[in-house]
C-alpha positions as CSV (number, residue, x, y, z in Angstrom):
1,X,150.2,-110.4,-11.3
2,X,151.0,-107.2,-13.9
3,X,150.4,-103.9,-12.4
4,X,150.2,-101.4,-15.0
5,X,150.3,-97.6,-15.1
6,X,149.6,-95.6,-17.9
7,X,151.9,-92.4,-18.1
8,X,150.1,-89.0,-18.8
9,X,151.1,-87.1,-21.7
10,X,154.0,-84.4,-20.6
11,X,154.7,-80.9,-22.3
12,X,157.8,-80.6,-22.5
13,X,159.7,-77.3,-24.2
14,X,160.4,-77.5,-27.5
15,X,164.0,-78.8,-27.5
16,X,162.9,-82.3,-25.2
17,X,159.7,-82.8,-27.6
18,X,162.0,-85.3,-29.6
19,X,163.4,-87.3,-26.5
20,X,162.4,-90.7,-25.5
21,X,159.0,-90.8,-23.6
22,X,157.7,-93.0,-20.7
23,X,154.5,-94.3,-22.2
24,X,153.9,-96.7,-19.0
25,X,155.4,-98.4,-16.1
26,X,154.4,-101.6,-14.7
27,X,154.9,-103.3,-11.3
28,X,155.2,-107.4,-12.2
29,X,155.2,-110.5,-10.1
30,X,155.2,-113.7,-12.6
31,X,155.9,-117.1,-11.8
32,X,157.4,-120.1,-13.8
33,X,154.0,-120.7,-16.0
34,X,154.5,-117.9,-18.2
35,X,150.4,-117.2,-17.8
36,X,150.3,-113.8,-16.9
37,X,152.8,-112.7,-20.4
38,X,153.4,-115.0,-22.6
39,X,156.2,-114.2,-25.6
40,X,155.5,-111.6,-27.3
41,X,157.2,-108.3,-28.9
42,X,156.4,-104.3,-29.2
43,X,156.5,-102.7,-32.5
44,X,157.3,-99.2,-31.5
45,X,158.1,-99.9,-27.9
46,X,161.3,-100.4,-25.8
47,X,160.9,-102.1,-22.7
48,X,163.7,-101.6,-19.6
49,X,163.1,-104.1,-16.7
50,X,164.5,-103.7,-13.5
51,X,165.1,-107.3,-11.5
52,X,164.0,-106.4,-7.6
53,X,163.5,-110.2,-6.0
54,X,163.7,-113.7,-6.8
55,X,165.9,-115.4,-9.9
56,X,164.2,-114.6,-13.6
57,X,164.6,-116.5,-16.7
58,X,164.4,-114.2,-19.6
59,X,164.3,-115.9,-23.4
60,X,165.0,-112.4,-25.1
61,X,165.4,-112.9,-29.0
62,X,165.8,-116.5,-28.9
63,X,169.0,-116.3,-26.0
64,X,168.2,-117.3,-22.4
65,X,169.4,-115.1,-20.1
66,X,169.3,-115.6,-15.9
67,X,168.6,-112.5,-13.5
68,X,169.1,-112.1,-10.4
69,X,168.2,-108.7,-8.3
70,X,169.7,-105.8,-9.0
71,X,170.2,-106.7,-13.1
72,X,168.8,-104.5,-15.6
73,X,167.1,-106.8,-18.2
74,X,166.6,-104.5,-21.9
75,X,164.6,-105.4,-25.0
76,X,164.7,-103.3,-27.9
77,X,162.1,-102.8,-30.1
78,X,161.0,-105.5,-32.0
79,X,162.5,-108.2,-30.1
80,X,160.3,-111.1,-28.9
81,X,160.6,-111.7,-25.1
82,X,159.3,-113.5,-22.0
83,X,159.8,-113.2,-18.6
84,X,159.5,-116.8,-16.2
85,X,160.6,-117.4,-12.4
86,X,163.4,-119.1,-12.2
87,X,162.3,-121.4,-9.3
88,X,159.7,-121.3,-6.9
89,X,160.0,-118.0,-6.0
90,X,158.3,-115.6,-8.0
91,X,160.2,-112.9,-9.9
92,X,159.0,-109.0,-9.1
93,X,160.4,-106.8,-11.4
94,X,159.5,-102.9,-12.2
95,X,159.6,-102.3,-16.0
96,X,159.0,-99.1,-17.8
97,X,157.6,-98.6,-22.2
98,X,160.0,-96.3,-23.7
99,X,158.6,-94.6,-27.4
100,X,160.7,-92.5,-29.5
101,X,164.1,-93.9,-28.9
102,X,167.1,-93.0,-31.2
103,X,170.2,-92.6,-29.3
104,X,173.6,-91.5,-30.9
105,X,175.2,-94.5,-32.8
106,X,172.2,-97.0,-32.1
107,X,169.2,-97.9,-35.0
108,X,165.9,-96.4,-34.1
109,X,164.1,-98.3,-31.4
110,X,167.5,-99.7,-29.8
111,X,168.6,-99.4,-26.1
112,X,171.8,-101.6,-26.2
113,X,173.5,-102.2,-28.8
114,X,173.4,-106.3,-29.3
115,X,172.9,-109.4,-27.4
116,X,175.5,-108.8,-24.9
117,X,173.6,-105.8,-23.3
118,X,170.1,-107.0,-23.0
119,X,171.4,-108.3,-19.3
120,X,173.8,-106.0,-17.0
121,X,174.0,-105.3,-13.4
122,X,173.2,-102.6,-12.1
123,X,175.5,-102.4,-9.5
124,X,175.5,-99.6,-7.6
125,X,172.8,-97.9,-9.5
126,X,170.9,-100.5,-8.2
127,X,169.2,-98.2,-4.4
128,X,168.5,-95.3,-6.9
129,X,167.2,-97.0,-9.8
130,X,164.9,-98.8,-7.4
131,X,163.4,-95.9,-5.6
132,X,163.3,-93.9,-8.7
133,X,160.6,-96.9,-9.8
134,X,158.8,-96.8,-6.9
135,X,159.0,-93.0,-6.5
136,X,157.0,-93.0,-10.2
137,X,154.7,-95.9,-9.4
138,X,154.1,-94.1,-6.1
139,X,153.3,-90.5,-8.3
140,X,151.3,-92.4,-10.8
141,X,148.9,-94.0,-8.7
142,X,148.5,-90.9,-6.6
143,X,147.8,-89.0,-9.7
144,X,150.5,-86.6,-8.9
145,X,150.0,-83.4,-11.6
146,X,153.8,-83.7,-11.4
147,X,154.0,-87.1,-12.5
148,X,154.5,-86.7,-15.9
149,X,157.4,-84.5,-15.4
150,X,158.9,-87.2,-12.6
151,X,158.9,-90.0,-15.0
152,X,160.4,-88.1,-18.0
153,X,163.3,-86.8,-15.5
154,X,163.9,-90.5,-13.9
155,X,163.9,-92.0,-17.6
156,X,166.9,-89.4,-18.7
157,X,168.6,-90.5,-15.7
158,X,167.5,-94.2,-16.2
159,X,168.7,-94.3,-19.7
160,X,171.8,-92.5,-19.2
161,X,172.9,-95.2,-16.9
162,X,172.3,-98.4,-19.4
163,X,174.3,-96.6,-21.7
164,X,176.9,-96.4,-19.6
165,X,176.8,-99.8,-18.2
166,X,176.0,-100.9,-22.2
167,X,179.2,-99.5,-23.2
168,X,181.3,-102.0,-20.8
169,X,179.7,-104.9,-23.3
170,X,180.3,-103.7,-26.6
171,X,183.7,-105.5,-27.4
172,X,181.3,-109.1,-26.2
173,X,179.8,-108.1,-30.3
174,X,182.9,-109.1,-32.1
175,X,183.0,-112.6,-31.4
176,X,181.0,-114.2,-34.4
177,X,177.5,-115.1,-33.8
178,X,177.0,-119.5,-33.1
179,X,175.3,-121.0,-36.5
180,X,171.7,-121.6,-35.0
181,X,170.8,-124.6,-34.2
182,X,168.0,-126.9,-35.7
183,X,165.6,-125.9,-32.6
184,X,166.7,-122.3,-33.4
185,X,165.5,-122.1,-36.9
186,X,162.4,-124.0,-36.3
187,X,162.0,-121.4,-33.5
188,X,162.5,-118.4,-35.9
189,X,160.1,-119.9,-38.4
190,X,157.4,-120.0,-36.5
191,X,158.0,-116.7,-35.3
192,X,157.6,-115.8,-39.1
193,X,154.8,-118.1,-39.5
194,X,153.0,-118.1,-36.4
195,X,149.1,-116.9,-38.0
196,X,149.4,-119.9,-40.0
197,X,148.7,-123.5,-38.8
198,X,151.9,-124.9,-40.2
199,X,152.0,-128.8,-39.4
200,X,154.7,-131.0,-37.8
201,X,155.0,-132.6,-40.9
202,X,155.5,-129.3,-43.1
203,X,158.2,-128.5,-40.3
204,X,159.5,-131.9,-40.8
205,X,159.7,-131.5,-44.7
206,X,161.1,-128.1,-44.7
207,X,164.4,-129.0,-42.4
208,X,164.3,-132.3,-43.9
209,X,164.3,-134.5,-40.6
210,X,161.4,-136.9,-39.4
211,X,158.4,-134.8,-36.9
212,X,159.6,-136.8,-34.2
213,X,163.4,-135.4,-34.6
214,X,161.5,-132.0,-35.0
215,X,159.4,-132.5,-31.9
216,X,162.4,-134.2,-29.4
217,X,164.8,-131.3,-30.7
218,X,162.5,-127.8,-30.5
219,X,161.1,-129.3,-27.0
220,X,164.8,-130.3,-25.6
221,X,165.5,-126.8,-26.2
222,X,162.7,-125.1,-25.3
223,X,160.6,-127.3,-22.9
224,X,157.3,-127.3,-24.8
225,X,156.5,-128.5,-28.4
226,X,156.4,-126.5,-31.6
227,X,152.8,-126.4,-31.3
228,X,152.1,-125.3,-28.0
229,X,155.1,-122.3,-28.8
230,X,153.0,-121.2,-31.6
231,X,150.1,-120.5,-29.4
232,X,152.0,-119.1,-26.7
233,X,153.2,-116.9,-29.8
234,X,149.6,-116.0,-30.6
235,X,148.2,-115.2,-27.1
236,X,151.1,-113.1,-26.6
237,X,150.7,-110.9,-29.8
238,X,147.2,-110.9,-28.7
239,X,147.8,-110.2,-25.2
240,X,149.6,-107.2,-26.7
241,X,146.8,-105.9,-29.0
242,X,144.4,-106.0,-26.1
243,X,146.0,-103.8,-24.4
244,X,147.5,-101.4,-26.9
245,X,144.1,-101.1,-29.3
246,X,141.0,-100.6,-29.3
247,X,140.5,-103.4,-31.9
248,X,137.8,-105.8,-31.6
249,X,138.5,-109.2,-30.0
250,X,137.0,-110.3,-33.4
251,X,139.2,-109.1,-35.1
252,X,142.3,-110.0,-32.7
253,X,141.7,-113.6,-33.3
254,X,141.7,-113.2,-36.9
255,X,144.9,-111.3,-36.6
256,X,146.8,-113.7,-34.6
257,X,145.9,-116.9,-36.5
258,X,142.1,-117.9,-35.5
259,X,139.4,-117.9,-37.6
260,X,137.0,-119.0,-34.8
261,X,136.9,-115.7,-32.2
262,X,135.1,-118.8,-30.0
263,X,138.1,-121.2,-29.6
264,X,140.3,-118.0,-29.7
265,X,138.7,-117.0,-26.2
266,X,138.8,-121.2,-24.9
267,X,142.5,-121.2,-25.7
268,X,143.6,-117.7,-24.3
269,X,141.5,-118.3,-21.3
270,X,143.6,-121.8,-20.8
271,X,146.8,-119.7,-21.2
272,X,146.3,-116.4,-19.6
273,X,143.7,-117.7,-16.6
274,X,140.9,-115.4,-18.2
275,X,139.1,-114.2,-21.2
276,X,140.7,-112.0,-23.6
277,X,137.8,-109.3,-22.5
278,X,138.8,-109.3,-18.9
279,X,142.4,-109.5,-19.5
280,X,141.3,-106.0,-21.3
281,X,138.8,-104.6,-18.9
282,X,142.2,-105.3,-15.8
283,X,144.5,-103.1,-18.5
284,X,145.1,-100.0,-18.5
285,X,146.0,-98.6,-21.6
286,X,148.2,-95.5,-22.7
Protein backbone atom coordinates (compact mmCIF):
# COMPACT_ATOMS: atom_id res chain seq x y z
CA UNK A 1 0.00 0.00 0.00
CA UNK A 2 1.32 3.72 -1.41
CA UNK A 3 0.28 6.47 0.76
CA UNK A 4 0.66 9.62 -1.02
CA UNK A 5 0.60 13.25 -0.13
CA UNK A 6 0.63 15.96 -2.36
CA UNK A 7 2.74 19.02 -1.13
CA UNK A 8 1.06 22.63 -1.33
CA UNK A 9 2.70 25.16 -3.20
CA UNK A 10 5.10 27.32 -0.77
CA UNK A 11 6.07 31.19 -1.30
CA UNK A 12 9.12 31.37 -0.59
CA UNK A 13 11.32 34.96 -0.77
CA UNK A 14 12.79 35.61 -3.74
CA UNK A 15 16.29 34.22 -3.18
CA UNK A 16 14.78 30.32 -2.30
CA UNK A 17 12.30 30.57 -5.45
CA UNK A 18 15.15 28.62 -7.37
CA UNK A 19 15.77 25.82 -4.69
CA UNK A 20 14.73 22.33 -4.88
CA UNK A 21 10.97 21.80 -4.03
CA UNK A 22 9.01 18.99 -2.22
CA UNK A 23 6.39 18.22 -4.76
CA UNK A 24 5.06 15.07 -2.56
CA UNK A 25 5.87 12.62 0.07
CA UNK A 26 4.61 9.20 0.20
CA UNK A 27 4.31 6.60 3.03
CA UNK A 28 4.96 2.95 1.20
CA UNK A 29 4.56 -0.60 2.35
CA UNK A 30 5.29 -3.04 -0.81
CA UNK A 31 5.91 -6.59 -0.88
CA UNK A 32 7.98 -8.93 -3.14
CA UNK A 33 5.26 -8.83 -6.18
CA UNK A 34 6.19 -5.52 -7.32
CA UNK A 35 2.14 -4.87 -7.81
CA UNK A 36 1.67 -1.86 -6.14
CA UNK A 37 4.92 0.10 -8.46
CA UNK A 38 6.16 -1.52 -10.99
CA UNK A 39 9.59 -0.11 -12.84
CA UNK A 40 9.24 2.94 -13.91
CA UNK A 41 11.12 6.48 -14.09
CA UNK A 42 10.34 10.38 -13.47
CA UNK A 43 11.23 12.80 -16.15
CA UNK A 44 11.55 15.94 -14.05
CA UNK A 45 11.43 14.24 -10.64
CA UNK A 46 14.11 13.05 -8.06
CA UNK A 47 12.97 10.65 -5.73
CA UNK A 48 14.92 10.19 -2.01
CA UNK A 49 13.62 7.05 -0.13
CA UNK A 50 14.20 6.50 3.32
CA UNK A 51 14.36 2.50 4.38
CA UNK A 52 12.37 2.36 7.99
CA UNK A 53 11.56 -1.74 8.34
CA UNK A 54 12.12 -4.84 6.66
CA UNK A 55 15.04 -5.75 3.88
CA UNK A 56 14.35 -3.92 0.25
CA UNK A 57 15.58 -4.97 -3.07
CA UNK A 58 15.96 -1.99 -5.24
CA UNK A 59 16.93 -2.58 -9.25
CA UNK A 60 17.92 1.18 -9.69
CA UNK A 61 19.28 1.76 -13.29
CA UNK A 62 19.74 -1.69 -14.10
CA UNK A 63 22.12 -2.42 -10.61
CA UNK A 64 20.48 -4.31 -7.68
CA UNK A 65 21.00 -2.86 -4.62
CA UNK A 66 19.90 -4.50 -0.92
CA UNK A 67 18.47 -2.07 2.05
CA UNK A 68 18.21 -2.54 5.14
CA UNK A 69 16.62 0.25 7.70
CA UNK A 70 18.17 3.10 8.28
CA UNK A 71 19.71 3.35 4.27
CA UNK A 72 18.87 6.17 2.20
CA UNK A 73 18.04 4.76 -1.26
CA UNK A 74 18.33 7.93 -4.19
CA UNK A 75 17.20 7.95 -7.82
CA UNK A 76 17.98 10.73 -9.96
CA UNK A 77 16.03 11.90 -12.51
CA UNK A 78 15.50 9.88 -15.24
CA UNK A 79 16.58 6.73 -13.81
CA UNK A 80 14.28 3.65 -14.03
CA UNK A 81 13.58 1.99 -10.59
CA UNK A 82 11.65 -0.46 -8.54
CA UNK A 83 11.29 -1.10 -5.14
CA UNK A 84 10.46 -5.20 -3.93
CA UNK A 85 10.60 -6.87 -0.30
CA UNK A 86 13.33 -8.65 0.09
CA UNK A 87 11.68 -11.53 1.96
CA UNK A 88 8.52 -12.00 3.53
CA UNK A 89 8.49 -9.07 5.39
CA UNK A 90 7.19 -6.17 3.74
CA UNK A 91 9.48 -3.15 3.15
CA UNK A 92 7.99 0.43 4.63
CA UNK A 93 9.85 3.17 3.38
CA UNK A 94 8.98 7.15 3.44
CA UNK A 95 10.01 8.72 0.13
CA UNK A 96 9.79 12.32 -0.83
CA UNK A 97 9.53 13.98 -5.11
CA UNK A 98 12.12 16.54 -5.32
CA UNK A 99 11.66 19.23 -8.63
CA UNK A 100 14.11 21.68 -9.55
CA UNK A 101 17.30 20.10 -8.53
CA UNK A 102 20.76 21.45 -9.64
CA UNK A 103 23.23 21.21 -7.02
CA UNK A 104 26.90 22.59 -7.30
CA UNK A 105 29.02 20.18 -9.52
CA UNK A 106 26.05 17.65 -10.26
CA UNK A 107 23.91 17.73 -14.00
CA UNK A 108 20.46 18.96 -13.53
CA UNK A 109 18.08 16.51 -12.01
CA UNK A 110 21.00 14.61 -10.06
CA UNK A 111 21.15 13.87 -6.24
CA UNK A 112 24.34 11.66 -6.15
CA UNK A 113 26.71 11.73 -8.23
CA UNK A 114 26.88 7.92 -9.83
CA UNK A 115 26.04 4.47 -9.04
CA UNK A 116 27.87 4.30 -5.88
CA UNK A 117 25.54 6.78 -4.09
CA UNK A 118 22.09 5.69 -5.03
CA UNK A 119 22.45 3.37 -1.56
CA UNK A 120 24.14 4.94 1.72
CA UNK A 121 23.38 4.64 5.36
CA UNK A 122 22.23 6.95 7.15
CA UNK A 123 23.83 6.37 10.17
CA UNK A 124 23.24 8.56 12.72
CA UNK A 125 21.04 10.75 10.72
CA UNK A 126 18.96 8.01 10.68
CA UNK A 127 16.23 9.26 14.38
CA UNK A 128 16.07 12.71 12.73
CA UNK A 129 15.67 11.94 9.24
CA UNK A 130 12.91 9.56 10.37
CA UNK A 131 10.87 12.00 12.43
CA UNK A 132 11.50 14.68 10.05
CA UNK A 133 9.29 12.26 7.59
CA UNK A 134 6.76 11.64 9.86
CA UNK A 135 6.75 15.11 11.33
CA UNK A 136 5.75 16.21 7.35
CA UNK A 137 3.38 13.25 6.71
CA UNK A 138 1.91 14.12 10.13
CA UNK A 139 1.61 18.27 8.86
CA UNK A 140 0.34 17.11 5.53
CA UNK A 141 -2.41 15.12 6.43
CA UNK A 142 -3.44 17.53 9.12
CA UNK A 143 -3.48 20.23 6.57
CA UNK A 144 -1.14 22.20 8.65
CA UNK A 145 -1.04 26.04 6.87
CA UNK A 146 2.58 25.61 7.90
CA UNK A 147 3.16 22.61 6.05
CA UNK A 148 4.55 23.83 3.10
CA UNK A 149 7.11 25.73 4.90
CA UNK A 150 7.95 22.38 7.19
CA UNK A 151 8.67 20.29 4.16
CA UNK A 152 10.76 22.89 2.29
CA UNK A 153 12.90 23.34 5.64
CA UNK A 154 13.24 19.36 6.35
CA UNK A 155 14.27 18.89 2.49
CA UNK A 156 17.25 21.63 2.90
CA UNK A 157 18.21 19.69 5.78
CA UNK A 158 17.46 16.24 4.12
CA UNK A 159 19.47 17.12 1.16
CA UNK A 160 22.31 18.55 2.83
CA UNK A 161 22.85 15.34 4.47
CA UNK A 162 23.01 12.99 1.19
CA UNK A 163 25.53 15.27 0.02
CA UNK A 164 27.50 14.79 2.69
CA UNK A 165 27.16 11.12 3.02
CA UNK A 166 27.35 11.11 -1.16
CA UNK A 167 30.70 12.64 -0.97
CA UNK A 168 32.18 9.58 1.14
CA UNK A 169 31.41 7.47 -2.35
CA UNK A 170 32.74 9.46 -4.93
CA UNK A 171 36.35 7.88 -5.29
CA UNK A 172 33.79 4.12 -5.70
CA UNK A 173 33.40 6.30 -9.65
CA UNK A 174 36.80 5.70 -10.80
CA UNK A 175 36.93 2.15 -11.10
CA UNK A 176 35.81 1.47 -14.80
CA UNK A 177 32.23 0.52 -15.39
CA UNK A 178 31.76 -3.83 -16.03
CA UNK A 179 31.05 -4.39 -20.00
CA UNK A 180 27.16 -5.23 -19.73
CA UNK A 181 26.21 -8.29 -19.97
CA UNK A 182 23.99 -10.03 -22.62
CA UNK A 183 20.81 -9.82 -20.14
CA UNK A 184 21.94 -6.13 -19.59
CA UNK A 185 21.69 -4.99 -23.08
CA UNK A 186 18.65 -6.90 -23.83
CA UNK A 187 17.38 -5.09 -20.63
CA UNK A 188 18.41 -1.57 -21.96
CA UNK A 189 16.75 -2.30 -25.29
CA UNK A 190 13.70 -2.84 -24.22
CA UNK A 191 13.80 0.08 -22.10
CA UNK A 192 14.33 1.92 -25.47
CA UNK A 193 11.86 -0.07 -27.17
CA UNK A 194 9.29 -0.88 -24.74
CA UNK A 195 5.92 0.85 -26.86
CA UNK A 196 6.75 -1.51 -29.44
CA UNK A 197 5.98 -5.21 -29.49
CA UNK A 198 9.43 -6.35 -30.39
CA UNK A 199 9.48 -10.34 -30.60
CA UNK A 200 11.73 -12.97 -29.04
CA UNK A 201 12.93 -13.69 -32.26
CA UNK A 202 13.85 -9.92 -33.31
CA UNK A 203 15.70 -10.01 -29.82
CA UNK A 204 17.20 -13.21 -30.89
CA UNK A 205 18.40 -11.78 -34.33
CA UNK A 206 19.63 -8.53 -33.11
CA UNK A 207 22.24 -10.08 -30.39
CA UNK A 208 22.62 -12.90 -32.68
CA UNK A 209 21.86 -15.88 -30.14
CA UNK A 210 18.90 -18.39 -30.40
CA UNK A 211 15.25 -16.98 -28.29
CA UNK A 212 15.87 -19.66 -26.03
CA UNK A 213 19.59 -18.33 -25.07
CA UNK A 214 17.67 -14.88 -24.98
CA UNK A 215 14.94 -16.15 -22.78
CA UNK A 216 17.22 -18.57 -20.20
CA UNK A 217 19.81 -15.50 -19.94
CA UNK A 218 17.37 -12.11 -19.41
CA UNK A 219 15.17 -14.42 -16.90
CA UNK A 220 18.45 -15.92 -14.96
CA UNK A 221 19.16 -12.36 -14.37
CA UNK A 222 16.14 -10.88 -13.83
CA UNK A 223 13.56 -13.57 -12.69
CA UNK A 224 10.88 -12.95 -15.35
CA UNK A 225 11.11 -13.11 -19.18
CA UNK A 226 11.66 -10.35 -21.62
CA UNK A 227 8.14 -10.18 -22.28
CA UNK A 228 6.63 -10.04 -19.02
CA UNK A 229 9.56 -6.95 -18.23
CA UNK A 230 8.21 -5.08 -21.11
CA UNK A 231 4.84 -4.94 -19.57
CA UNK A 232 6.00 -4.33 -16.25
CA UNK A 233 7.79 -1.49 -18.26
CA UNK A 234 4.54 -0.26 -19.65
CA UNK A 235 2.25 -0.38 -16.52
CA UNK A 236 4.84 1.45 -14.79
CA UNK A 237 5.22 4.43 -17.23
CA UNK A 238 1.49 4.22 -17.09
CA UNK A 239 1.19 3.93 -13.46
CA UNK A 240 3.26 7.22 -13.65
CA UNK A 241 1.03 9.12 -16.11
CA UNK A 242 -2.02 8.32 -14.12
CA UNK A 243 -0.98 9.98 -11.45
CA UNK A 244 0.97 12.85 -12.81
CA UNK A 245 -1.72 13.97 -15.82
CA UNK A 246 -4.72 14.51 -16.45
CA UNK A 247 -4.42 12.57 -19.79
CA UNK A 248 -7.05 10.20 -20.82
CA UNK A 249 -6.63 6.52 -20.06
CA UNK A 250 -7.21 6.38 -23.85
CA UNK A 251 -4.63 7.90 -24.59
CA UNK A 252 -2.21 6.32 -21.79
CA UNK A 253 -2.60 3.07 -23.44
CA UNK A 254 -1.68 4.42 -26.70
CA UNK A 255 1.29 6.06 -25.12
CA UNK A 256 2.71 3.08 -23.40
CA UNK A 257 2.43 0.58 -26.25
CA UNK A 258 -1.46 -0.53 -26.57
CA UNK A 259 -3.52 0.12 -29.15
CA UNK A 260 -6.52 -1.64 -27.53
CA UNK A 261 -7.37 0.86 -24.22
CA UNK A 262 -9.59 -2.63 -23.45
CA UNK A 263 -6.71 -5.12 -23.01
CA UNK A 264 -4.67 -2.07 -21.66
CA UNK A 265 -7.11 -2.06 -18.50
CA UNK A 266 -7.21 -6.39 -18.37
CA UNK A 267 -3.39 -6.30 -18.24
CA UNK A 268 -2.84 -3.36 -15.72
CA UNK A 269 -5.54 -4.63 -13.63
CA UNK A 270 -3.55 -8.26 -13.53
CA UNK A 271 -0.44 -6.21 -12.60
CA UNK A 272 -1.45 -3.50 -10.30
CA UNK A 273 -4.62 -5.41 -8.55
CA UNK A 274 -7.07 -2.67 -10.11
CA UNK A 275 -8.05 -0.64 -13.01
CA UNK A 276 -6.03 2.02 -14.29
CA UNK A 277 -9.16 4.44 -13.20
CA UNK A 278 -9.15 3.39 -9.67
CA UNK A 279 -5.46 3.27 -9.39
CA UNK A 280 -6.17 7.13 -10.42
CA UNK A 281 -9.33 7.97 -8.37
CA UNK A 282 -6.73 6.33 -4.90
CA UNK A 283 -3.96 9.09 -6.22
CA UNK A 284 -3.43 12.07 -5.18
CA UNK A 285 -1.83 14.22 -7.48
CA UNK A 286 0.42 17.42 -7.11
Amino acid sequence: MIHMHAVPAFFSPAHLADMPKMEYLTNSEVDQSGKYRAIHSHDDIVEISLVCTGQGIHNIGGQEFQSKPGDLVLYNAGILHQDLAAGAQSLRFFCCGVSGVQLDGLPPGCIVSGQAGYQMASGRYFPFLQSGFENVEHALIEKNPYAAGLAQGFLQALISIVRALDSLTRADDALPAPQPSLAEQIRQYIDRHYTQNVSLEELASLFHVSRFHVTHAFTKAFGVSPIQYRTRRRIGEAQSLLTSSDYSITYIAGAVGYDDPNRFSQVFTKVVGMPPSRYRDLSVRS
